[in-house]
C-alpha positions as CSV (number, residue, x, y, z in Angstrom):
1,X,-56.5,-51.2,-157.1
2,X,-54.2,-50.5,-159.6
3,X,-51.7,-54.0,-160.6
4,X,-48.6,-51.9,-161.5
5,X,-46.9,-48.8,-162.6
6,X,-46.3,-49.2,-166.9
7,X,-44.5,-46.7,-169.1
8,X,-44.8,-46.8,-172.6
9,X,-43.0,-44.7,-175.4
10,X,-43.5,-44.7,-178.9
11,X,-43.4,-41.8,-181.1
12,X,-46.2,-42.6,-182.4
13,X,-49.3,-41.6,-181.4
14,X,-51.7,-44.3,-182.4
15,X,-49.5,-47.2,-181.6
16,X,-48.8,-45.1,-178.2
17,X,-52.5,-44.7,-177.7
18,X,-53.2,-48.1,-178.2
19,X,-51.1,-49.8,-175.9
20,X,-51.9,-47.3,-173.2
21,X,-55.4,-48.1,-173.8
22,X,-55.2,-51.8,-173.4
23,X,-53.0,-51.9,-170.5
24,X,-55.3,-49.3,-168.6
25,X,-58.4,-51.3,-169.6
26,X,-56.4,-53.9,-167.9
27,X,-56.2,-52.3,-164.8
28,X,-52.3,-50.7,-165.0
29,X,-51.4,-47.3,-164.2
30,X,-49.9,-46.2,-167.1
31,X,-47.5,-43.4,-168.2
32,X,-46.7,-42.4,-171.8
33,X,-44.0,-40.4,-173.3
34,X,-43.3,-39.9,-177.4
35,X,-39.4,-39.6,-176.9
36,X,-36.0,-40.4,-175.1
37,X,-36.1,-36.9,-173.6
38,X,-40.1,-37.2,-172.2
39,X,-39.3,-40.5,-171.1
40,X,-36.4,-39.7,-168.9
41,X,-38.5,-36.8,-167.1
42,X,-41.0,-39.4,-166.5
43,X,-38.2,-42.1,-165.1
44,X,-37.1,-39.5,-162.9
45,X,-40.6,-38.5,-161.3
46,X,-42.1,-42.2,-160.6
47,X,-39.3,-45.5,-161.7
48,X,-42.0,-47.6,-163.2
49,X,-42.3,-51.0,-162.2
50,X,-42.3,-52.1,-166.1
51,X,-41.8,-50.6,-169.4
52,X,-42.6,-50.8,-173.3
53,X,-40.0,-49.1,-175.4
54,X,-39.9,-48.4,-179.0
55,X,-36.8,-49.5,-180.5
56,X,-36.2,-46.6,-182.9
57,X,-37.1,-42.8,-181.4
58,X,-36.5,-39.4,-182.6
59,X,-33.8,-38.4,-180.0
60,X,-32.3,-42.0,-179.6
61,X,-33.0,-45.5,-179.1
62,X,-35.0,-47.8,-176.5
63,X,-31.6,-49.7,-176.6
64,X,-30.6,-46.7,-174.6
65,X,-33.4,-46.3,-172.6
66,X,-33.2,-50.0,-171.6
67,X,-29.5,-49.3,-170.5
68,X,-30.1,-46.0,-168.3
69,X,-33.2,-48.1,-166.3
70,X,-31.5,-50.9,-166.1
71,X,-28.2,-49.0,-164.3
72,X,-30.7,-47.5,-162.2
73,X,-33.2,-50.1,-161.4
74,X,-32.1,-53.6,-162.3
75,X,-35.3,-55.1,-161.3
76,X,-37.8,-53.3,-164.1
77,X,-38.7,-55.2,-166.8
78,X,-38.6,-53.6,-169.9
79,X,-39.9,-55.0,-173.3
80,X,-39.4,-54.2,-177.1
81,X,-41.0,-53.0,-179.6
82,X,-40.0,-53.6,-182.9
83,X,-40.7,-53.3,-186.4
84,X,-40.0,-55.5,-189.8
85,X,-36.5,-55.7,-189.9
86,X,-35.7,-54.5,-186.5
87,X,-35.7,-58.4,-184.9
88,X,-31.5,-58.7,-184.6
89,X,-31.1,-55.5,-182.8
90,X,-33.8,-56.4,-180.5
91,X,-32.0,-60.0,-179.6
92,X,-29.2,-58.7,-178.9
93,X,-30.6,-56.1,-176.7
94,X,-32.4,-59.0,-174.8
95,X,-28.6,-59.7,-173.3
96,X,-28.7,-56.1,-172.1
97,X,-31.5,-56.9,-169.4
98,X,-34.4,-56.6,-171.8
99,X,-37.0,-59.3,-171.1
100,X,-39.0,-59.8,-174.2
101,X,-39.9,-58.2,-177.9
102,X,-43.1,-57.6,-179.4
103,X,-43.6,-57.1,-182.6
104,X,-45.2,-54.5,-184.7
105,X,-48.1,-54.9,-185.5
106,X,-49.4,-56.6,-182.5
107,X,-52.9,-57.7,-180.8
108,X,-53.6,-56.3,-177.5
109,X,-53.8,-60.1,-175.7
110,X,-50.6,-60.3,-177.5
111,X,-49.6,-57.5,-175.2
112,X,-51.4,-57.9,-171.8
113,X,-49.7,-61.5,-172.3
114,X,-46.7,-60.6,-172.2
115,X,-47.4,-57.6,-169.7
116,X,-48.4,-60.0,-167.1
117,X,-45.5,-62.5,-167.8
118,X,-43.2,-60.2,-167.2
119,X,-44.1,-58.8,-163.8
120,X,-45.1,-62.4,-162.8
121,X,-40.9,-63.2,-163.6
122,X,-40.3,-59.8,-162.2
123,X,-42.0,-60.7,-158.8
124,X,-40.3,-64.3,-158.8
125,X,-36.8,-62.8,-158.9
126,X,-37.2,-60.3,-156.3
127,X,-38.3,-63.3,-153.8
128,X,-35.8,-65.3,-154.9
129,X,-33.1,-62.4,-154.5
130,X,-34.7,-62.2,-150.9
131,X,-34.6,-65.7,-150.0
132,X,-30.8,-66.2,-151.1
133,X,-30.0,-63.3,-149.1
134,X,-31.8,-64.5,-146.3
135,X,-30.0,-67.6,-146.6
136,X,-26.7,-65.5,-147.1
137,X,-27.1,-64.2,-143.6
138,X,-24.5,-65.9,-141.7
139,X,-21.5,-66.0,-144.5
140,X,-18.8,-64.1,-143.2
141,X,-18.3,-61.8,-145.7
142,X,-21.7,-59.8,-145.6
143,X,-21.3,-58.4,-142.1
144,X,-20.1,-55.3,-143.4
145,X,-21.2,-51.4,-142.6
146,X,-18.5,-50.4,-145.2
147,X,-19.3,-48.1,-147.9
148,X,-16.7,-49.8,-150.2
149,X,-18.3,-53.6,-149.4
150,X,-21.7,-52.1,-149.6
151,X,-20.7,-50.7,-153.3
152,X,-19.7,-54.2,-153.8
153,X,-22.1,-56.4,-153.1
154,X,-24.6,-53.6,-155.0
155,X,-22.2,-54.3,-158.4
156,X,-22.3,-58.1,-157.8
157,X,-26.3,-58.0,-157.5
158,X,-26.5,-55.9,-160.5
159,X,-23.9,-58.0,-162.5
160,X,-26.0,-61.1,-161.7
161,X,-28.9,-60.2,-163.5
162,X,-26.7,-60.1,-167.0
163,X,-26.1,-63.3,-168.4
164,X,-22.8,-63.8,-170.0
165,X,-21.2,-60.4,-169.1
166,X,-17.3,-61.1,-167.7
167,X,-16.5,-59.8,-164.4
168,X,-12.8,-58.8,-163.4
169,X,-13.0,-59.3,-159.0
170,X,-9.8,-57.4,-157.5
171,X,-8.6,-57.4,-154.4
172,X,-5.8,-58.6,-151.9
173,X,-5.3,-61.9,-150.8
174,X,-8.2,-63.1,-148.3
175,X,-10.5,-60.2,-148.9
176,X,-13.2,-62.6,-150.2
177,X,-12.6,-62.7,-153.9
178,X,-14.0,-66.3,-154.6
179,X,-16.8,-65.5,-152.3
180,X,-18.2,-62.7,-154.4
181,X,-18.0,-64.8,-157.6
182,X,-20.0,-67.5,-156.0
183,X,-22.4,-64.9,-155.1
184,X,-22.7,-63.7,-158.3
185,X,-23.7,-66.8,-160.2
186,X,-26.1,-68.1,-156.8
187,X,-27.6,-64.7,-157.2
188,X,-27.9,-65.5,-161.7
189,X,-30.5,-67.5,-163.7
190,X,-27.2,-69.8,-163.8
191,X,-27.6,-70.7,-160.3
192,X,-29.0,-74.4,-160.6
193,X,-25.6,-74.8,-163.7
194,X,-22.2,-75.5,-162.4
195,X,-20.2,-73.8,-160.6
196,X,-16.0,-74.6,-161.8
197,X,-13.3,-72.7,-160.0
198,X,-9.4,-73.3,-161.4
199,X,-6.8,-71.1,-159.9
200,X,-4.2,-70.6,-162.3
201,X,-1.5,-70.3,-160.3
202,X,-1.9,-73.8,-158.7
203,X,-1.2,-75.5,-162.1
204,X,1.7,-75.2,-164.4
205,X,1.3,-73.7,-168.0
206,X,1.0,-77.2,-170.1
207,X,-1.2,-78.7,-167.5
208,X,-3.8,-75.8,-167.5
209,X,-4.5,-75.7,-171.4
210,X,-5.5,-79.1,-171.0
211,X,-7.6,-78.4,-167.6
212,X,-9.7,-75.5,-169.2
213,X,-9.8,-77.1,-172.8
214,X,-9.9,-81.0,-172.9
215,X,-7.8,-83.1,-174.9
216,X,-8.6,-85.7,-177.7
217,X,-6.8,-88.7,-177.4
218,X,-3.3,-89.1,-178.5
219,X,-3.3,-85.6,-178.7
220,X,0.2,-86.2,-176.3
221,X,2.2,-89.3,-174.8
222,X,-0.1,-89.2,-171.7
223,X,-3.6,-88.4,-173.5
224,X,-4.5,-92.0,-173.8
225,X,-8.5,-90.7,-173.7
226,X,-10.4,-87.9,-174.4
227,X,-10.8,-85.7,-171.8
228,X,-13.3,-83.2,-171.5
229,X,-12.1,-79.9,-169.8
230,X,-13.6,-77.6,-167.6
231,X,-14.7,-75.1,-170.3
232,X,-17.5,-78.0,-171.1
233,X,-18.2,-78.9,-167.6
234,X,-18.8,-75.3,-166.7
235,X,-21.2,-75.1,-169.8
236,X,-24.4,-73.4,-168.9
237,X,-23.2,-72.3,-165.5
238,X,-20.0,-69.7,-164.5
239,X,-16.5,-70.5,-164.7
240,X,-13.9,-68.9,-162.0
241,X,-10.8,-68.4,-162.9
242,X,-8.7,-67.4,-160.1
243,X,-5.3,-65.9,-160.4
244,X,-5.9,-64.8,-163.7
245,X,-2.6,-62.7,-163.8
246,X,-0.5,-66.1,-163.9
247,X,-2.2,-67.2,-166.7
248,X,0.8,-68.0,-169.7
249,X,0.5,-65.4,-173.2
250,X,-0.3,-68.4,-175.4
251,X,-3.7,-69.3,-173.0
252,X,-3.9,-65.5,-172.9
253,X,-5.0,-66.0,-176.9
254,X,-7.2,-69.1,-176.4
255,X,-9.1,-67.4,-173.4
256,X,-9.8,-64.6,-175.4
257,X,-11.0,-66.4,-178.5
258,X,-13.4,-67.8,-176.2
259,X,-14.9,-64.7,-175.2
260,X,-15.1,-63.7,-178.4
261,X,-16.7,-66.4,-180.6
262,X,-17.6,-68.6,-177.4
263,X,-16.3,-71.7,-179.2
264,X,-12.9,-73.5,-179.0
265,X,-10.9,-76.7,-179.7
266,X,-9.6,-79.2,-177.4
267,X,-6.1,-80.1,-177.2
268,X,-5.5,-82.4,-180.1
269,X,-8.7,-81.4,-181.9
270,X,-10.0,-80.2,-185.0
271,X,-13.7,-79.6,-184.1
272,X,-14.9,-76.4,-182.8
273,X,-16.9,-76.7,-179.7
274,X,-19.6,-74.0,-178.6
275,X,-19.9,-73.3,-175.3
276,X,-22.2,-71.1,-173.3
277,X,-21.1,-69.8,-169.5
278,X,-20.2,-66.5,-167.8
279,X,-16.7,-66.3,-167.4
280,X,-15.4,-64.5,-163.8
281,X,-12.0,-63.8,-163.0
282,X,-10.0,-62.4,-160.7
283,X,-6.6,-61.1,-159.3
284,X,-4.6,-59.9,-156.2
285,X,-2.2,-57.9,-159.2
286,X,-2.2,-54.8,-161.0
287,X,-3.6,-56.4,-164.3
288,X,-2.8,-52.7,-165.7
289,X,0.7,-52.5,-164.5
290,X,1.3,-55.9,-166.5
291,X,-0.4,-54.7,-169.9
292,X,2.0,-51.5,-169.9
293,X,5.2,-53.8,-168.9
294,X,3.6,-55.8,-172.0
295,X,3.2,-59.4,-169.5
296,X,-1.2,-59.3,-170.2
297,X,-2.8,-59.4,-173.2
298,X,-4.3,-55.5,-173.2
299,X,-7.0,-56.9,-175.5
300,X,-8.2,-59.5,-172.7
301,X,-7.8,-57.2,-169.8
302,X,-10.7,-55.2,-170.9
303,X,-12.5,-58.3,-172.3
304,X,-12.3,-59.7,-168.6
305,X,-13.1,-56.6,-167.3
306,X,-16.6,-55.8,-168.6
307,X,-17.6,-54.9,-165.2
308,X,-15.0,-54.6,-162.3
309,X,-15.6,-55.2,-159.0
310,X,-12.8,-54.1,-156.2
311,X,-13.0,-56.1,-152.3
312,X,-11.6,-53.7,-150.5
313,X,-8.7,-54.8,-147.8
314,X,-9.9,-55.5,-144.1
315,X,-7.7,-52.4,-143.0
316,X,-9.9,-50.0,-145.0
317,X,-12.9,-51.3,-143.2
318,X,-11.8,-50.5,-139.4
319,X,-16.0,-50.6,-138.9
320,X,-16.0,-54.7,-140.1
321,X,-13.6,-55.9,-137.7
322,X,-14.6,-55.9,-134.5
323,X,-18.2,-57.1,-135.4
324,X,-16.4,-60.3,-137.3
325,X,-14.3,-61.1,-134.6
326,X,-17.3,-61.2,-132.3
327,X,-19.3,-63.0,-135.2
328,X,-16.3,-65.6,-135.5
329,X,-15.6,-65.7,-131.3
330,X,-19.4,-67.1,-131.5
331,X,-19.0,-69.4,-133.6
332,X,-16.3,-71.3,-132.8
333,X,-17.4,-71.1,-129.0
334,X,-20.5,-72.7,-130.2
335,X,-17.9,-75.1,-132.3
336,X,-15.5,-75.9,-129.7
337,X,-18.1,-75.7,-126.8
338,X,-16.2,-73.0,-125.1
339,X,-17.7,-70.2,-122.5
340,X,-16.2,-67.2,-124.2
341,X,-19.0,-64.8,-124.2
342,X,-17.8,-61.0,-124.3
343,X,-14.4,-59.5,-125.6
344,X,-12.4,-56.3,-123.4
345,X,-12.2,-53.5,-124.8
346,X,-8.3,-54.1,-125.1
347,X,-8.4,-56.9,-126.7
348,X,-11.1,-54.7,-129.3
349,X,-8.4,-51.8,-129.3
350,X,-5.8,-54.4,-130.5
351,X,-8.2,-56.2,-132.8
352,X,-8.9,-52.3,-135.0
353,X,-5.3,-51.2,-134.9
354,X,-4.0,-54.4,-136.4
355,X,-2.8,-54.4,-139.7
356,X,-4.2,-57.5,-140.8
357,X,-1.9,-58.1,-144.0
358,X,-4.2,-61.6,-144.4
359,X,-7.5,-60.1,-144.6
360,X,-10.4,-61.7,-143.4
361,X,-8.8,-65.0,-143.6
362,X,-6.5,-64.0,-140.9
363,X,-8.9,-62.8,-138.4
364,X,-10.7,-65.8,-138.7
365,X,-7.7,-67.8,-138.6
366,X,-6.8,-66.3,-135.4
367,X,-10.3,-66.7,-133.9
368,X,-10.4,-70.2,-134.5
369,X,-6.7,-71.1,-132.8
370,X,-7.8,-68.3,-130.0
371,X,-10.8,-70.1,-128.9
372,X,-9.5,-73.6,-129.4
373,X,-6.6,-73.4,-127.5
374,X,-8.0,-70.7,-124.9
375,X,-10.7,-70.7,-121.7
376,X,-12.2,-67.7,-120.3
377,X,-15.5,-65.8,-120.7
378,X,-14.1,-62.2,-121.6
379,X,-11.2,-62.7,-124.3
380,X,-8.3,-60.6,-123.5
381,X,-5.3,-59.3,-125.5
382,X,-3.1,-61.9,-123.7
383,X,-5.8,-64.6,-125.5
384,X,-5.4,-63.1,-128.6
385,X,-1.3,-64.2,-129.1
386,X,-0.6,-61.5,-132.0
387,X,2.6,-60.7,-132.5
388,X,4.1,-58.3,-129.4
389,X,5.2,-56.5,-132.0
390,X,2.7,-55.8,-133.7
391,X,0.6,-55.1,-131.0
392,X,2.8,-52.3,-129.8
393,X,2.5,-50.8,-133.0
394,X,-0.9,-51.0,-133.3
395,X,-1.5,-49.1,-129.4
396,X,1.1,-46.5,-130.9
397,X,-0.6,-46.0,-133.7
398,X,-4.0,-45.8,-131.9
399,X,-1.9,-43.0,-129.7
400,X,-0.8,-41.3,-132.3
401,X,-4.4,-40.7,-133.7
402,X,-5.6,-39.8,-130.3
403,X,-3.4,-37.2,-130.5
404,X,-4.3,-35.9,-133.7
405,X,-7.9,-35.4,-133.1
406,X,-7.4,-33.8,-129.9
407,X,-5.7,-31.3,-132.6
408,X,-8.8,-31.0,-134.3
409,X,-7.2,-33.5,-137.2
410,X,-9.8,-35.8,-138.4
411,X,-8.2,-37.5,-141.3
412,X,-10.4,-38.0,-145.2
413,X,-10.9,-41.7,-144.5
414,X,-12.7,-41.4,-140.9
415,X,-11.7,-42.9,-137.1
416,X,-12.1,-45.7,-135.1
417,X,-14.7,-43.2,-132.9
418,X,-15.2,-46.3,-129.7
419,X,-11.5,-47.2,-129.8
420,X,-10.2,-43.7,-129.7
421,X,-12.9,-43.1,-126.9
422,X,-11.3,-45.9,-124.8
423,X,-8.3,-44.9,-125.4
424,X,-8.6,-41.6,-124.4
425,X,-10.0,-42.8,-121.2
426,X,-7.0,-45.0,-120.8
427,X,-4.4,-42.8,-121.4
428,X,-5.7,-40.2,-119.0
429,X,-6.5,-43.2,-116.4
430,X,-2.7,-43.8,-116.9
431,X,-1.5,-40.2,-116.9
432,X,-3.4,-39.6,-113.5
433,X,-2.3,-42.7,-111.9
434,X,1.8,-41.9,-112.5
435,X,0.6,-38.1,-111.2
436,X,-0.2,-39.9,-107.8
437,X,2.0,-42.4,-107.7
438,X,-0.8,-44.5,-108.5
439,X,-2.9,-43.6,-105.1
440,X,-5.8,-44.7,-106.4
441,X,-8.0,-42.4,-103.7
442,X,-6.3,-39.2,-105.2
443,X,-6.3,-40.9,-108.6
444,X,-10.0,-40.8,-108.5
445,X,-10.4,-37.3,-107.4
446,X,-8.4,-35.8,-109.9
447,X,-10.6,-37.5,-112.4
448,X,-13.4,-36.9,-110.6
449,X,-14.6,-40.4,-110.3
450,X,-15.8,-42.8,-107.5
451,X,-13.2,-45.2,-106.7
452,X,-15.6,-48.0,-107.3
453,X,-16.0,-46.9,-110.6
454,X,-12.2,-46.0,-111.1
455,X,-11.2,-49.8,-110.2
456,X,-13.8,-50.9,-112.7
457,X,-12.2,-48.8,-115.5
458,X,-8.5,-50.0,-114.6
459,X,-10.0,-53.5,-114.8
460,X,-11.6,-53.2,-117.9
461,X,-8.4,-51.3,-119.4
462,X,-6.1,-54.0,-118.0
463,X,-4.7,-51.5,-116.1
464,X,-3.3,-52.7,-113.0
465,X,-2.4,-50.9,-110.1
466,X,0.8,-51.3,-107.7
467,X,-1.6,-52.1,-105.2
468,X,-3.4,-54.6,-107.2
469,X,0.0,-56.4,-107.7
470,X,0.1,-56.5,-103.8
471,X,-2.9,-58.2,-103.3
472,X,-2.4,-60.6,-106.1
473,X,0.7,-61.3,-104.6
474,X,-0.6,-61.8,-101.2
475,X,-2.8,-63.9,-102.3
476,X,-0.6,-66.1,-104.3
477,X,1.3,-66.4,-101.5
């Protein structure tokens, strides 16, 4: 049985026919192609599960060939190989994704050596990207069936496997923003190295020089010791920096000198220090606006944003929030030892039609005052305490769109298809019930429904008959 899938391509033929012939002896399938051209035509019939690449071909480079499997596959390990003279070009690619170089001229152990290692590292990172996602199961932020979230999480899995490349995360205010850079370095090689978060808008301007920096001492009145600052501490591992828009011009320089050289001086000092960490920052600004309006550095905006990565409001992702607020009702019931088990429909129509100008944060938020404060199995809108206001806006709204696909309008971004579907059901419960002066006999037979199963709709709905105020009455009484 074959071990694994190998392409090779070198333009030349005996050093192509030699490597084929070792790794086949070796019991690898193995594809071969002479140039860039061949290569992608055999990428794009069978994605091999590793690959040798010449560093210098006739149509191009395996510096590009590297690139184009590693955007599509970022698991395949691909090694170098190099001639005299080529070893510089090769390191550097090495921070592209690529896992290894040999080189030219080489012995086939040499090669089956390094063949093996490679798939062997290749198989421990898939299980270990398994594992942490198995353990990532229950954080809030990965129930999602959005597109935009799913897009996401793919560029922050993709992103982990580079190893100093700067991340820009955008987004509103408690979308999740620190959550996806902590899952991009637990997902990293850095994962075991620190993890340091600063947001930049919690401390002022002279403060967070000497936060990210250090200090010698003396280096002001109040430096009476050296201080080391986060840039060190974070050394090996990823450094957050939150807020990033906040940050004062004159850090704006040092932060980029950083990325740059990866060295720099601590407050007071004279000594270059080298530092080696990914740096991940984010924003809930338009970092663009601000480099027109000449209040960002243009020069670090696109050094911070190697790679962006856009957390898309809760309101864009109508699909997320019902499942979340059941996720959260479960939890804190399980918390707070309260018997809330199911939520109404209502209080679902409510939930999708919110606006929810805090994001995630907000919705749990809510959940966690709801089902402290409250008792019941099935939550209810009156449980739910959002603001009247907004409520009514959010059952017009959910109106108006029932409206508008009874038109035939089905607008670009999609619809809330089980909420409209109640809705519907309600208004025409309504509409039929005001026709018969809500006789609930007639009702049902203009909607050609059981009574029974009539009184069980209104009751779901929370639609509540004059008759049903009677009884409630009476019994009150």
């Amino acid at each position: 049985m074959s071990k694994a899938n190998i392409l090779v391509v070198d333009d030349q033929d005996s050093i192509r026919h030699f490597v084929c012939q070792a790794l086949e002896n070796d019991g690898y399938t193995v594809t071969s192609a002479g140039s860039v051209r061949e290569a992608r035509a055999a990428i794009e019939r069978d994605m091999p599960d590793m690959a040798f690449f010449d560093l210098k071909l006739p149509d191009g480079t395996g510096l590009d060939l590297l690139r184009e499997v590693k955007r599509l596959q970022p698991e395949v390990s691909v090694v170098l190989m190099t001639a005299f003279g080529e070893l510089e070009t090769a390191v550097e690619a090495m921070s592209a994704g690529a896992f290894w170089f040999v080189k030219k001229p080489f012995q086939s152990e040499e090669l089956l050596a390094i063949a093996a290692r490679a798939l062997e590292s290749q198989k421990i990172w898939l299980e270990l990207r398994r594992l942490r996602h198995q353990a990532f199961a229950d954080d809030d932020y990965l129930h999602s069936a959005s597109p935009a979230m799913q897009e996401a999480y793919a560029i922050a899995e993709q992103v982990a496997r580079g190893d100093t490349t700067s991340v820009l995360i955008e987004g509103e205010s408690g979308t999740g923003k620190e959550y996806f850079a902590n899952l991009i370095h637990r997902m990293s090689a850095r994962h075991s190295q620190p993890f340091v978060e600063i947001n930049c808008a919690a401390i002022p301007g002279e403060l967070l020089e000497s936060e990210l920096f250090g200090h010698e001492k003396g280096a002001f009145t109040d430096a009476r010791a050296q201080k080391l600052g986060l840039m060190e501490l974070a050394n090996g591992g990823t450094l957050f920096l939150d807020e990033i828009g906040e940050m004062a011009p004159m850090l704006q320089v040092k932060l980029l000198r950083v990325l740059e050289r990866r060295t720099f001086k601590r407050v007071g000092g004279t000594k270059d220090i080298a530092v080696n960490l990914r740096i991940i920052s984010a924003t809930n600004q338009d970092l663009e606006k601000m480099v027109r309006e000449g209040t960002f550095r243009e020069d670090l905006y696109y050094r911070l944003k190697v790679v962006p990565l856009f957390v898309p409001p809760l309101r864009d992702r109508h699909e997320d929030v019902v499942p979340l607020a059941r996720l959260f009702m479960e939890r804190f019931s399980k918390q707070f030892k309260k018997p809330f088990r199911e939520m109404s429909p209502a209080a679902q129509r409510v939930l999708n039609e919110y606006a929810w100008p805090g994001n995630i944060r907000e919705l749990k938020n809510l959940f966690e005052r709801t089902i402290l404060l409250e008792n019941a199995e099935v939550l209810d809108v009156q449980h739910l305490k959002l603001a009247p206001r907004a409520r009514a806006a959010s059952e017009a709204t959910l109106g108006q769109r029932v409206d508008e696909v009874l038109q035939g309008v089905i607008p670009a971004t999609g619809i809330p298809f089980e909420p409209l579907v109640e809705e519907l059901e309600r208004s025409l419960i309504m509409r039929a019930s005001y026709a018969t002066k809500w006789n609930q006999s007639r009702t049902a037979e203009l909607l050609n429904l059981k009574r029974d199963k009539l009184r069980y709709r209104m009751k779901l709905y929370g639609i509540h008959s004059k008759e049903d105020e009677a009884q409630s009455h009476s019994s009150a009484a």
